[in-house]
N, CA, C and O atoms as a printed pandas DataFrame, in Angstrom:
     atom_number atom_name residue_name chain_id  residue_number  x_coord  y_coord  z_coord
0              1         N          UNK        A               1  -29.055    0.032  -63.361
1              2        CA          UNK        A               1  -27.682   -0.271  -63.023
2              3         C          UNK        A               1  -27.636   -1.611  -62.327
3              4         O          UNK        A               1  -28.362   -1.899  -61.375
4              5         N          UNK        A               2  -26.668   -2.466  -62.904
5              6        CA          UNK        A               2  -26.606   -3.524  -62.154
6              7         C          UNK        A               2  -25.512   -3.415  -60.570
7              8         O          UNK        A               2  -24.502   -2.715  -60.508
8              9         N          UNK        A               3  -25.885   -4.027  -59.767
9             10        CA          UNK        A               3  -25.805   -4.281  -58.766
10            11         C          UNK        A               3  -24.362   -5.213  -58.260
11            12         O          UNK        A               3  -24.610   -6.350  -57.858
12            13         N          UNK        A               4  -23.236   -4.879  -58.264
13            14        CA          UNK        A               4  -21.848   -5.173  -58.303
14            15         C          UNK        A               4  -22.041   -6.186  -56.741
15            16         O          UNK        A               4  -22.513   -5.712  -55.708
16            17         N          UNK        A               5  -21.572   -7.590  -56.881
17            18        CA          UNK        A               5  -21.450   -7.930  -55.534
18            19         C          UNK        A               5  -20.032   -8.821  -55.676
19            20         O          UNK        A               5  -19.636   -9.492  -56.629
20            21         N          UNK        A               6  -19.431   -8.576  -54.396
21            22        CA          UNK        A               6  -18.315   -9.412  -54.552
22            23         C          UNK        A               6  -18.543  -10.358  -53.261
23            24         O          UNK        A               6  -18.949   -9.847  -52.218
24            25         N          UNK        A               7  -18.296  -11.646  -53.336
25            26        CA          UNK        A               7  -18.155  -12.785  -52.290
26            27         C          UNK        A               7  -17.414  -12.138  -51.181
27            28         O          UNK        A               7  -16.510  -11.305  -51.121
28            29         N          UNK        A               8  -18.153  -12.853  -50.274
29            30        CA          UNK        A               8  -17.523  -12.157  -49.041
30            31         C          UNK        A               8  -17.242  -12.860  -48.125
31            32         O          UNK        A               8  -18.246  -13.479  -47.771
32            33         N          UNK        A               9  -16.168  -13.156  -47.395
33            34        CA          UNK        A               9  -16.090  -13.997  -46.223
34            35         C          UNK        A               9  -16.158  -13.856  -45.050
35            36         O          UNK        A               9  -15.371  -13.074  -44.516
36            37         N          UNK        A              10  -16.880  -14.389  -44.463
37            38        CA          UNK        A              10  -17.047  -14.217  -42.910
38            39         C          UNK        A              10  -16.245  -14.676  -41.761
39            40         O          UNK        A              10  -17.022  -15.378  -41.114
40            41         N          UNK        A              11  -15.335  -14.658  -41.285
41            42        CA          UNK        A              11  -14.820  -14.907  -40.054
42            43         C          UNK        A              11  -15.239  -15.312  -38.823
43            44         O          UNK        A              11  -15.653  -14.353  -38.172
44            45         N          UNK        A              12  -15.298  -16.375  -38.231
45            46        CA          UNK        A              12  -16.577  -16.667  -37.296
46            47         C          UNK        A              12  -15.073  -17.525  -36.093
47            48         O          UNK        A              12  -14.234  -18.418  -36.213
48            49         N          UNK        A              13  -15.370  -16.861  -35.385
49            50        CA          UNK        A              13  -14.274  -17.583  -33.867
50            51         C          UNK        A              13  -14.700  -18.634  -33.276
51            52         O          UNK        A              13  -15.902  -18.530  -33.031
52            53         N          UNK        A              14  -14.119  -19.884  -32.839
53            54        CA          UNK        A              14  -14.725  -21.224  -32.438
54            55         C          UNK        A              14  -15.262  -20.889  -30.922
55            56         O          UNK        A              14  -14.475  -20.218  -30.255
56            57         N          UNK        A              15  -16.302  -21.205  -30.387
57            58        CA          UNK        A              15  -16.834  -20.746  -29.222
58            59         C          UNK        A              15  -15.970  -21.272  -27.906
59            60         O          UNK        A              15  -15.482  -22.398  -28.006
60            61         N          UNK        A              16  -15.770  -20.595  -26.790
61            62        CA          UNK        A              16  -14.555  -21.021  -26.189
62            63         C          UNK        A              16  -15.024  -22.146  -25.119
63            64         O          UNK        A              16  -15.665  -21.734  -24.152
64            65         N          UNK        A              17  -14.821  -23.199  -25.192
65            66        CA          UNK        A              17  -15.212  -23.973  -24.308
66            67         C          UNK        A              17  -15.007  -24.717  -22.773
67            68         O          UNK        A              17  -14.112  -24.253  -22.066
68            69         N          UNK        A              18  -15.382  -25.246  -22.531
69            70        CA          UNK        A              18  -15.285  -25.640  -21.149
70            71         C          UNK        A              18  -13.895  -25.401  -20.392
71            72         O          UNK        A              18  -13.549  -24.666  -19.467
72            73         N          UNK        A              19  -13.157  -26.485  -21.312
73            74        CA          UNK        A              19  -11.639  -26.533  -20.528
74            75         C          UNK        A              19  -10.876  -25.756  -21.318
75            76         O          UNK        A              19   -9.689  -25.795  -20.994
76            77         N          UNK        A              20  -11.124  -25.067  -22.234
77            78        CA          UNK        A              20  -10.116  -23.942  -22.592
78            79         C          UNK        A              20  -10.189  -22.614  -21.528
79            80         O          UNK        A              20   -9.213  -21.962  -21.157
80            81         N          UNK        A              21  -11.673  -22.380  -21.119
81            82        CA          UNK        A              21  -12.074  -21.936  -20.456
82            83         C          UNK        A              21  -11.474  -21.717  -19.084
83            84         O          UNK        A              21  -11.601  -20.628  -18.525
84            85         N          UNK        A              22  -11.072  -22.339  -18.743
85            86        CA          UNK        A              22  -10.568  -23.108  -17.373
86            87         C          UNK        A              22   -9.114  -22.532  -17.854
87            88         O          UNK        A              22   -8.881  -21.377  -17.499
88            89         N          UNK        A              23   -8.319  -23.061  -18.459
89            90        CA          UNK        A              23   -6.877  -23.027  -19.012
90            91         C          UNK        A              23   -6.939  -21.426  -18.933
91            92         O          UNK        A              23   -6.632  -21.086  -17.790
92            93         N          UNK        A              24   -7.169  -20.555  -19.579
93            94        CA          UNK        A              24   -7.376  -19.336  -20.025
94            95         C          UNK        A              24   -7.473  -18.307  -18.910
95            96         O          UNK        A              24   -6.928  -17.209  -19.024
96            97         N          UNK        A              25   -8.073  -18.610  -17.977
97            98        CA          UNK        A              25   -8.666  -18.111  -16.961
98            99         C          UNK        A              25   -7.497  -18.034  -15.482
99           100         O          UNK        A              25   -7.161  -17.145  -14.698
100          101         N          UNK        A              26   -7.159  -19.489  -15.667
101          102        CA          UNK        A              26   -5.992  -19.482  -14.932
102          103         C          UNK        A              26   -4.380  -19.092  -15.471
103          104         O          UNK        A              26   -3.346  -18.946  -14.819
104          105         N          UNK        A              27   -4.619  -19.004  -16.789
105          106        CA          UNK        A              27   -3.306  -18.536  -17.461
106          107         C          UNK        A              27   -3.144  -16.895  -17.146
107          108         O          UNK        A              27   -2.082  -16.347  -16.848
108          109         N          UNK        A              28   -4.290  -16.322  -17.265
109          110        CA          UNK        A              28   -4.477  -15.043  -16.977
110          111         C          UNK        A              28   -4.373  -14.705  -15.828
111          112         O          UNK        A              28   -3.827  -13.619  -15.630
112          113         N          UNK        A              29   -4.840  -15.475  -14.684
113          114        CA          UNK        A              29   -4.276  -15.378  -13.296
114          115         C          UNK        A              29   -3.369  -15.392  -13.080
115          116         O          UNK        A              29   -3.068  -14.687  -12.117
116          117         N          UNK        A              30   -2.358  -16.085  -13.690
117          118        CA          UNK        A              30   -1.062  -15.986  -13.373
118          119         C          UNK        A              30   -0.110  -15.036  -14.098
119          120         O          UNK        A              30    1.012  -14.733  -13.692
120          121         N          UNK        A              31   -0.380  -14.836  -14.618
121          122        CA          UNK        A              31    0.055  -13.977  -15.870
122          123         C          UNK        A              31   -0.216  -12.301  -14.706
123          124         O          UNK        A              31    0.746  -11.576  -14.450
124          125         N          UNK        A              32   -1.419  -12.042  -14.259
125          126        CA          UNK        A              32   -1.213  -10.750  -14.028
126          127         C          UNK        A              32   -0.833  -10.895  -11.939
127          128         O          UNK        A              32   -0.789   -9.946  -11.156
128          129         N          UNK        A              33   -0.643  -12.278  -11.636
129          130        CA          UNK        A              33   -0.052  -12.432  -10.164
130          131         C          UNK        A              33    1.593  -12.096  -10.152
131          132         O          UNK        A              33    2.283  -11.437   -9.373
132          133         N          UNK        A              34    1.885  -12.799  -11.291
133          134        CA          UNK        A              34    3.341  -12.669  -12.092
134          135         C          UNK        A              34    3.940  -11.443  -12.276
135          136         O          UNK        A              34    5.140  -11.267  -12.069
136          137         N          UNK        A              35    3.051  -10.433  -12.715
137          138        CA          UNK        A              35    2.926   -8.978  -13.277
138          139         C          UNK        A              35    3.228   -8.449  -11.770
139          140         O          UNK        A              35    4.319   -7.890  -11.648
140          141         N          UNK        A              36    2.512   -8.531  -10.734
141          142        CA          UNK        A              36    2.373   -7.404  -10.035
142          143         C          UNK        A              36    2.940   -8.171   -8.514
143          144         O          UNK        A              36    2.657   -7.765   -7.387
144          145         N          UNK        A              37    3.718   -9.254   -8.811
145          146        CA          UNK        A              37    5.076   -9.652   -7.762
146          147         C          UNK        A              37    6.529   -9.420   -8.318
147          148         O          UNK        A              37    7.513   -9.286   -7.591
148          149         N          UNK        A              38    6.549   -9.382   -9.933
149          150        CA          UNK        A              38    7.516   -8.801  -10.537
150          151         C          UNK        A              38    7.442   -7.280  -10.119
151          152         O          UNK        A              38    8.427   -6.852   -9.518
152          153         N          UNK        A              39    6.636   -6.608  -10.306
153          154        CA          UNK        A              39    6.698   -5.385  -10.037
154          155         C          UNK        A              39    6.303   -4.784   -8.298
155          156         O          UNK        A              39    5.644   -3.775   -8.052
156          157         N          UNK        A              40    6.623   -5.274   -7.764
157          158        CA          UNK        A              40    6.741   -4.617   -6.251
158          159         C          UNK        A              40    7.789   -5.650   -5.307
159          160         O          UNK        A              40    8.010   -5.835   -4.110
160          161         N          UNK        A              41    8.298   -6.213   -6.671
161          162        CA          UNK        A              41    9.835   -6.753   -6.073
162          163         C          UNK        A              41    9.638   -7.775   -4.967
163          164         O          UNK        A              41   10.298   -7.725   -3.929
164          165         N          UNK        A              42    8.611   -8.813   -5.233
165          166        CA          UNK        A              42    8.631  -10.131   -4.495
166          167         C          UNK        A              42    9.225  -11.443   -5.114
167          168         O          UNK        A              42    9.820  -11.199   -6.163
168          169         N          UNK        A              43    9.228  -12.585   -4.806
169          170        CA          UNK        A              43    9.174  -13.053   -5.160
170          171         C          UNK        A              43    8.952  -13.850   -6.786
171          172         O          UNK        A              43    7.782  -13.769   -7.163
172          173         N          UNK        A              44    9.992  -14.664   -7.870
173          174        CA          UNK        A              44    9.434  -14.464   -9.163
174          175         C          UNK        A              44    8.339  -15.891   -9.183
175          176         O          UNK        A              44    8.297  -16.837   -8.397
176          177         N          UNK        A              45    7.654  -15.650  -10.196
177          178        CA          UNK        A              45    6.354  -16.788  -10.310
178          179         C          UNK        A              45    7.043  -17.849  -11.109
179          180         O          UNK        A              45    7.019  -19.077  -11.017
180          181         N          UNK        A              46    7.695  -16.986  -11.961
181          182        CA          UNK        A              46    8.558  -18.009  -12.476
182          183         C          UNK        A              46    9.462  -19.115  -12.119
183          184         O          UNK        A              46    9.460  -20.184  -12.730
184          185         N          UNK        A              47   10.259  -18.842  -11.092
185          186        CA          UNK        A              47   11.497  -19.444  -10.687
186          187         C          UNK        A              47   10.281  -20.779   -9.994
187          188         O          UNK        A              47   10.657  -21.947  -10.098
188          189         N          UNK        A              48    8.729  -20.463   -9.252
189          190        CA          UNK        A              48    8.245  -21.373   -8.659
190          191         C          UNK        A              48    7.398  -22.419   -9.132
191          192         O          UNK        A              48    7.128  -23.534   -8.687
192          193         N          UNK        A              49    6.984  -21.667  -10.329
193          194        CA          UNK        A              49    6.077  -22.508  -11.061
194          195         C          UNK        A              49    6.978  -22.762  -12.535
195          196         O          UNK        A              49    6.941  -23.831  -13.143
196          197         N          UNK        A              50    7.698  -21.696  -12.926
197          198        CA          UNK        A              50    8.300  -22.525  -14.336
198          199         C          UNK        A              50    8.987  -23.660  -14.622
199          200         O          UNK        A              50    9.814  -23.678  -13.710
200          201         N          UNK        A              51    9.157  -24.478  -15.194
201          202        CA          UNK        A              51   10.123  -26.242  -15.318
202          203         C          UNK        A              51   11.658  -25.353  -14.851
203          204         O          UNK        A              51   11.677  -24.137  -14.663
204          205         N          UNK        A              52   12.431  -25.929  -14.771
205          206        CA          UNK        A              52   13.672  -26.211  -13.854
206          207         C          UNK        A              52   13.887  -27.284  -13.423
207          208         O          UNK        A              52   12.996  -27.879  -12.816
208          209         N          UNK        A              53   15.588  -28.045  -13.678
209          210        CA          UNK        A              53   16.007  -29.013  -13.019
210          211         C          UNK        A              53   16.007  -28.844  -11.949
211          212         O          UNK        A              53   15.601  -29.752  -11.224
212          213         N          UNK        A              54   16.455  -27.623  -11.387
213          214        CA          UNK        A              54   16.723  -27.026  -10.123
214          215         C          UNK        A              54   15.936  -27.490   -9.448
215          216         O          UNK        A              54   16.112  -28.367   -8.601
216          217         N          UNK        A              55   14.659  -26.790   -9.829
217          218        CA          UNK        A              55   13.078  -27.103   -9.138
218          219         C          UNK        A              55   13.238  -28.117   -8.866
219          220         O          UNK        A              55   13.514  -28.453   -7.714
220          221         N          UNK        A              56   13.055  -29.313  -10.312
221          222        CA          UNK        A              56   12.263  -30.703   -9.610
222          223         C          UNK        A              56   12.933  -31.315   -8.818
223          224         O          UNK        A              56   12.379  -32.149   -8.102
224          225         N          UNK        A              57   14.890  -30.980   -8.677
225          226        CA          UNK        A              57   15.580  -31.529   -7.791
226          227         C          UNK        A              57   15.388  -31.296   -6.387
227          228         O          UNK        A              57   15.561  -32.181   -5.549
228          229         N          UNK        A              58   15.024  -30.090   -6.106
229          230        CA          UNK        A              58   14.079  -29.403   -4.636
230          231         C          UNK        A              58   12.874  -30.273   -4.157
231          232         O          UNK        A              58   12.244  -30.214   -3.101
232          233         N          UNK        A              59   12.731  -31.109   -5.252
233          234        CA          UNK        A              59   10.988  -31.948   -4.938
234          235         C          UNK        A              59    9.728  -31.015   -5.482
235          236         O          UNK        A              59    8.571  -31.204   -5.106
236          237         N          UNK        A              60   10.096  -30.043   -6.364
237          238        CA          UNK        A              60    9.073  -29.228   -6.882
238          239         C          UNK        A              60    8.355  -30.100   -8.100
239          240         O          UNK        A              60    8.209  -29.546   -9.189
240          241         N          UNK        A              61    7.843  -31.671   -7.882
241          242        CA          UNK        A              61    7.082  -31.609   -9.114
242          243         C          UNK        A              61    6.184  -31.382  -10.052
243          244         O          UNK        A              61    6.146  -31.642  -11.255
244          245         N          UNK        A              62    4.963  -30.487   -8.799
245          246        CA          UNK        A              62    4.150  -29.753   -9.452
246          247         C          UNK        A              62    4.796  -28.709  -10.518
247          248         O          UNK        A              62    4.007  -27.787  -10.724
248          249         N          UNK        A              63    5.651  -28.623  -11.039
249          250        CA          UNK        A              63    6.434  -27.670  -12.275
250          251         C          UNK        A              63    5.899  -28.533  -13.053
251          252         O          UNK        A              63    4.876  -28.112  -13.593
252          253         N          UNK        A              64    6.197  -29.588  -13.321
253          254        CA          UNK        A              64    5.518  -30.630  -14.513
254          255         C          UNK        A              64    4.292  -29.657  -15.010
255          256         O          UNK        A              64    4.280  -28.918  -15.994
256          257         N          UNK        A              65    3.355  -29.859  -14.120
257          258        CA          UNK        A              65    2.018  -29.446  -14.702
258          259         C          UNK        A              65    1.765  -27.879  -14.706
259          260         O          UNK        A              65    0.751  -27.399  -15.213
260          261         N          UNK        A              66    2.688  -27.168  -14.148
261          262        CA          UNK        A              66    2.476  -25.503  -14.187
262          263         C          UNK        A              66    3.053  -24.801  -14.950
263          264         O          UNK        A              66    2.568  -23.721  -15.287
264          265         N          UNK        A              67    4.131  -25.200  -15.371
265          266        CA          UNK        A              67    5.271  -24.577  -16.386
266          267         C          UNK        A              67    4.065  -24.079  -17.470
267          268         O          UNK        A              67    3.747  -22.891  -17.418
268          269         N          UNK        A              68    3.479  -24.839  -18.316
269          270        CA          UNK        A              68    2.372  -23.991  -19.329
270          271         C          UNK        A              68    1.654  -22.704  -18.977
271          272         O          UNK        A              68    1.463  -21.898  -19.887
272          273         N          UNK        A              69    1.178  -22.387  -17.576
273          274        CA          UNK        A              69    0.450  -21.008  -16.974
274          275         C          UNK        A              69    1.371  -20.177  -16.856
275          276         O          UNK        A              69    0.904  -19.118  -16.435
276          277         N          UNK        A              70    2.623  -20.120  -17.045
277          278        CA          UNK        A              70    3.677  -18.795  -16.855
278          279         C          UNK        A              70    3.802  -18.436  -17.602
279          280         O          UNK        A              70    4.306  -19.042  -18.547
280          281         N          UNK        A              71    3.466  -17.363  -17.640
281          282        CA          UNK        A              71    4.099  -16.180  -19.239
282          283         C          UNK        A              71    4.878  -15.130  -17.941
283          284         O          UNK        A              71    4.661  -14.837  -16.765
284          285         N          UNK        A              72    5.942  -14.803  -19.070
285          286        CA          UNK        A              72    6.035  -13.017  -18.778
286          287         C          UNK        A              72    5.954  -12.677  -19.807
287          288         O          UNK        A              72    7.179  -12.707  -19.688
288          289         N          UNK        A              73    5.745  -12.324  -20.881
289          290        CA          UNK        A              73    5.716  -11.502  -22.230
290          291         C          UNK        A              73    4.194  -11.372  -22.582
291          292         O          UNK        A              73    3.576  -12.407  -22.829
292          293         N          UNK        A              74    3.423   -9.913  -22.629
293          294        CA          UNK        A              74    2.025   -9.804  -22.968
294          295         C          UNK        A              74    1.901  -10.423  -23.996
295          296         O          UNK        A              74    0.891  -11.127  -23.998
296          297         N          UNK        A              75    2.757  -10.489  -25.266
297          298        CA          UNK        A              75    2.392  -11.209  -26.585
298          299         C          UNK        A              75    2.825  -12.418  -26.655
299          300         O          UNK        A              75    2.210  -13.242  -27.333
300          301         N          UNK        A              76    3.816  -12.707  -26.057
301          302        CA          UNK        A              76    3.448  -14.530  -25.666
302          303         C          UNK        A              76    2.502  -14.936  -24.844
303          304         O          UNK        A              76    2.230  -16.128  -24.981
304          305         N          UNK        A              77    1.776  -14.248  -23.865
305          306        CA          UNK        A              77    0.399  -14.505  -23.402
306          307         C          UNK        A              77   -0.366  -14.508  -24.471
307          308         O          UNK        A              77   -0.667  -15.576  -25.004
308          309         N          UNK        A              78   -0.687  -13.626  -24.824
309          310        CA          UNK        A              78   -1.832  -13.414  -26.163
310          311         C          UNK        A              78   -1.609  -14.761  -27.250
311          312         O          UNK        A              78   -2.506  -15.597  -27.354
312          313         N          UNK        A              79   -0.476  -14.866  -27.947
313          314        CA          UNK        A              79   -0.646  -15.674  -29.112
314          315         C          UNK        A              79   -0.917  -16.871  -28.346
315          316         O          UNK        A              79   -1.901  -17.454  -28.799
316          317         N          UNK        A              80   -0.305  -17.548  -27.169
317          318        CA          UNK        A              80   -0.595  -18.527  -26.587
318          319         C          UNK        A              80   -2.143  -18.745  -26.175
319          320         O          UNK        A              80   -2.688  -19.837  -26.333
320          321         N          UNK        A              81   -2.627  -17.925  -25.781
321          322        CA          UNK        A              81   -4.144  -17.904  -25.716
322          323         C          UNK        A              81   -4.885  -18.231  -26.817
323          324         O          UNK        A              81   -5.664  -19.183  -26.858
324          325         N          UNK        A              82   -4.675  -17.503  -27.668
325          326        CA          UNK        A              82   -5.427  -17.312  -29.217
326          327         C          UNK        A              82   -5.276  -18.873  -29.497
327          328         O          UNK        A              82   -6.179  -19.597  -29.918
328          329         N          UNK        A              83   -4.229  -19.189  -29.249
329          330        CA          UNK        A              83   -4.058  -20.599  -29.939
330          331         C          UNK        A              83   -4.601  -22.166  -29.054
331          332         O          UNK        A              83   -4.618  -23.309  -29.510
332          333         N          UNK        A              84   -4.959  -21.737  -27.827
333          334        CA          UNK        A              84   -5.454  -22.925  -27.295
334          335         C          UNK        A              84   -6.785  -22.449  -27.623
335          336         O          UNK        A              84   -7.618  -23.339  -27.790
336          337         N          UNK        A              85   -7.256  -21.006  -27.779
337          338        CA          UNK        A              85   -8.885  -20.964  -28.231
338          339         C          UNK        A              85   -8.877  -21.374  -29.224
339          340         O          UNK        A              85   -9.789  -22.193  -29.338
340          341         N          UNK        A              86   -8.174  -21.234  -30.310
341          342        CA          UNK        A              86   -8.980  -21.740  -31.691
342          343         C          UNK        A              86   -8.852  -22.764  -32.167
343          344         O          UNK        A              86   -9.685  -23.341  -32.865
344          345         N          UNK        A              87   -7.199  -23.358  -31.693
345          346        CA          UNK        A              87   -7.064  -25.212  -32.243
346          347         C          UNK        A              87   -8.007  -25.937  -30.818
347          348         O          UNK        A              87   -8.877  -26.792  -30.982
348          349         N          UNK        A              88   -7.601  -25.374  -29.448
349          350        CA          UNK        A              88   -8.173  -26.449  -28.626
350          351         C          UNK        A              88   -9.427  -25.983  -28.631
351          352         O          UNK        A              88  -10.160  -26.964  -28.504
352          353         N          UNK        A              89  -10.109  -24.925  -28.718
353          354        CA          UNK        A              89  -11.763  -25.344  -28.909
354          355         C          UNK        A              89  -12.279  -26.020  -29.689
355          356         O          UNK        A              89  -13.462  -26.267  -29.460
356          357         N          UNK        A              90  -11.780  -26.500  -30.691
357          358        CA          UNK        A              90  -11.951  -27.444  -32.232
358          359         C          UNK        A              90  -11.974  -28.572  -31.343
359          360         O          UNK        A              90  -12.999  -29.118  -30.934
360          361         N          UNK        A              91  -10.403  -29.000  -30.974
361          362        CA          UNK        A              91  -10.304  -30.385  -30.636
362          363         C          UNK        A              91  -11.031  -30.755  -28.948
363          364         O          UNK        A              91  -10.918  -31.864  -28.427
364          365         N          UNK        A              92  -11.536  -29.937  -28.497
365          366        CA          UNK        A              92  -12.369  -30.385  -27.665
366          367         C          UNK        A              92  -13.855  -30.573  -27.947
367          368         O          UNK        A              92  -14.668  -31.197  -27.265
368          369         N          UNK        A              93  -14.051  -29.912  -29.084
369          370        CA          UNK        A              93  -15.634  -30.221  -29.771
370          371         C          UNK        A              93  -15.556  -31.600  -30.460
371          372         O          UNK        A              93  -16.519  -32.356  -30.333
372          373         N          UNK        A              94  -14.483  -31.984  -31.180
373          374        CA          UNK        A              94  -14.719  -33.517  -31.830
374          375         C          UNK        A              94  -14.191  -34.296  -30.416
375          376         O          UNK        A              94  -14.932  -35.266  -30.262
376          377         N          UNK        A              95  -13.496  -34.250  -29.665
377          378        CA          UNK        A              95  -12.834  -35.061  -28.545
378          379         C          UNK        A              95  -14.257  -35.269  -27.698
379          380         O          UNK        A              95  -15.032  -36.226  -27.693
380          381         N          UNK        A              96  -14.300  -33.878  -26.917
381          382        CA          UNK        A              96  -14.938  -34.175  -25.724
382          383         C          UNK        A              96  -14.419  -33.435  -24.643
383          384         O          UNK        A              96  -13.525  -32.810  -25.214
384          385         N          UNK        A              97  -14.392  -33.161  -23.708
385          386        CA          UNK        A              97  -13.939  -32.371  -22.565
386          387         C          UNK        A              97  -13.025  -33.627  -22.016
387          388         O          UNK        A              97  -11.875  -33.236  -21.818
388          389         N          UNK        A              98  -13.196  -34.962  -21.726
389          390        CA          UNK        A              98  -12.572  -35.595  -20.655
390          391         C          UNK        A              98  -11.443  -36.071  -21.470
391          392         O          UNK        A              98  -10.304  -36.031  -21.003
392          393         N          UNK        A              99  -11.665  -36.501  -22.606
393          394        CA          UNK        A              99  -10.075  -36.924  -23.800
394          395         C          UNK        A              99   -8.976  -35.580  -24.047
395          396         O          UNK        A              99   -7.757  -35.608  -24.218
396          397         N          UNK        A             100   -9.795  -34.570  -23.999
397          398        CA          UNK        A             100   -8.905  -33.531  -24.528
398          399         C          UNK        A             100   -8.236  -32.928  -22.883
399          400         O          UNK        A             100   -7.218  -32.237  -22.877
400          401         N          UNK        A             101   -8.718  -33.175  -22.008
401          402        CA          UNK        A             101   -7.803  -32.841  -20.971
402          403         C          UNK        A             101   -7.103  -33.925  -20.846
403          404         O          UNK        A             101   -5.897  -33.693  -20.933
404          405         N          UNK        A             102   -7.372  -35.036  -20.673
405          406        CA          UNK        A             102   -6.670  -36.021  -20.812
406          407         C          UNK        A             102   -5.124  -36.232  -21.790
407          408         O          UNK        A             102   -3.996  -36.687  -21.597
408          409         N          UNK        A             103   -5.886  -35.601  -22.895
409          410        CA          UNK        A             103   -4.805  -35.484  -23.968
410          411         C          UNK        A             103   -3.379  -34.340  -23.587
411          412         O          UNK        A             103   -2.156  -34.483  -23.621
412          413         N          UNK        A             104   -4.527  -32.917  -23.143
413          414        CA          UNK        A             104   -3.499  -31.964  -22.554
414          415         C          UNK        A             104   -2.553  -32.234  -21.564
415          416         O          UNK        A             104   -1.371  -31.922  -21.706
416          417         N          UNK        A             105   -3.215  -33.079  -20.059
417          418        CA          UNK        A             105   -2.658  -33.748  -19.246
418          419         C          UNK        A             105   -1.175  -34.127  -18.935
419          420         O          UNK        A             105   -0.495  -33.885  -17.938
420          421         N          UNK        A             106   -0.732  -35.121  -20.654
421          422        CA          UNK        A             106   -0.324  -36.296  -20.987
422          423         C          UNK        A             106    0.569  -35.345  -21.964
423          424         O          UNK        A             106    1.781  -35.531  -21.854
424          425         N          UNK        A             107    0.216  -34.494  -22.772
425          426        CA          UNK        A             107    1.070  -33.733  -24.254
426          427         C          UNK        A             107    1.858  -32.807  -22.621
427          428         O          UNK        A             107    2.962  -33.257  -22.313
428          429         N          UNK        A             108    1.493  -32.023  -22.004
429          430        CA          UNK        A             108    2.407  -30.688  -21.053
430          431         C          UNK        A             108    2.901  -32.196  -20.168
431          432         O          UNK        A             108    4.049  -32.403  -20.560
432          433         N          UNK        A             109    2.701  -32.766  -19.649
433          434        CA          UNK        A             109    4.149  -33.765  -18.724
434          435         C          UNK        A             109    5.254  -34.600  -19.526
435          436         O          UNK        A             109    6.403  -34.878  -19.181
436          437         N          UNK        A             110    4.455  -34.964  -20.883
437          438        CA          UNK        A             110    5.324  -35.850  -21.389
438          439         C          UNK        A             110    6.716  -34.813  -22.411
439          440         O          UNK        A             110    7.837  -35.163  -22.777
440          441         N          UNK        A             111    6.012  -33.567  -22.576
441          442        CA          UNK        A             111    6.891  -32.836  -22.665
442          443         C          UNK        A             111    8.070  -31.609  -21.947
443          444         O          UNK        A             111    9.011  -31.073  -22.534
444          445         N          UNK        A             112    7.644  -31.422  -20.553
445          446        CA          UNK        A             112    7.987  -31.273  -19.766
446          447         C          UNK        A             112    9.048  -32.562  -19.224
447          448         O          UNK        A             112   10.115  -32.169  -18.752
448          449         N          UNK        A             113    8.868  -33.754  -19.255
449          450        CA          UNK        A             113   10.080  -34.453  -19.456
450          451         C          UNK        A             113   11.280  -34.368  -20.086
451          452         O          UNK        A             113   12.470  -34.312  -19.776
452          453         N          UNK        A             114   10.418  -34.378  -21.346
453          454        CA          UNK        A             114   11.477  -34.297  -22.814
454          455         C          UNK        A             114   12.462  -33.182  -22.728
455          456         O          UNK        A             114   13.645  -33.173  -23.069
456          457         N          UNK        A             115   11.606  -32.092  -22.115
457          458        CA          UNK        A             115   12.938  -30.534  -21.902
458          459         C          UNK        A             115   13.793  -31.313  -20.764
459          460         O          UNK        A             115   14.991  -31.599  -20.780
460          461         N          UNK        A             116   12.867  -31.554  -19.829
461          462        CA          UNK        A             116   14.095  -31.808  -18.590
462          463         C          UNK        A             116   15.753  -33.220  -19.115
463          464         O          UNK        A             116   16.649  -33.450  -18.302
């Protein structure tokens, strides 16, 4: 009997690197600090760290650079994750660690403008 093989593809995940690493880690920090001041009725993470005119008119300009670490939605956490692991671990393997933060840096303020 011959021996039936069909091609098979393998699925292989880009290894997570340095500064996604970093991103990820603190996205998740906030994500479950967020979780459990929403839920015992403190303070929202949002209103302090998410973009707002409000904010930056207060002198809050660290929003510029924090607005990206706030989720409230588990599956907008998740797909947002998934997606700085698999495009930004790519583009930090041909970049480099110091261009691609650099790049991130520069893409979350200059768009964080653009909303405001």
């Amino acid at each position: 009997a011959k021996a039936f093989r069909m091609n098979q593809y393998q699925f292989q995940a880009p290894p997570l690197t340095k500064v996604n690493k970093v991103i990820l880690i603190t996205a998740g920090a906030c994500f479950l600090l967020g979780a459990i001041l929403r839920s015992i009725g403190a303070f929202s993470l949002v209103e302090l760290l998410g973009l707002s005119t409000a904010g930056i008119n207060q002198g809050f300009i660290f929003q510029l650079v924090t607005y990206p670490f706030v989720e409230t939605e588990l599956m907008s956490f998740i797909f947002s994750g998934l997606i700085v692991w698999f495009i930004g671990s790519e583009l930090e393997s041909l970049w480099g660690a110091r261009v691609y933060a650099r790049f991130l840096a520069l893409t979350v303020m200059a768009v964080g403008v653009i909303y405001l």
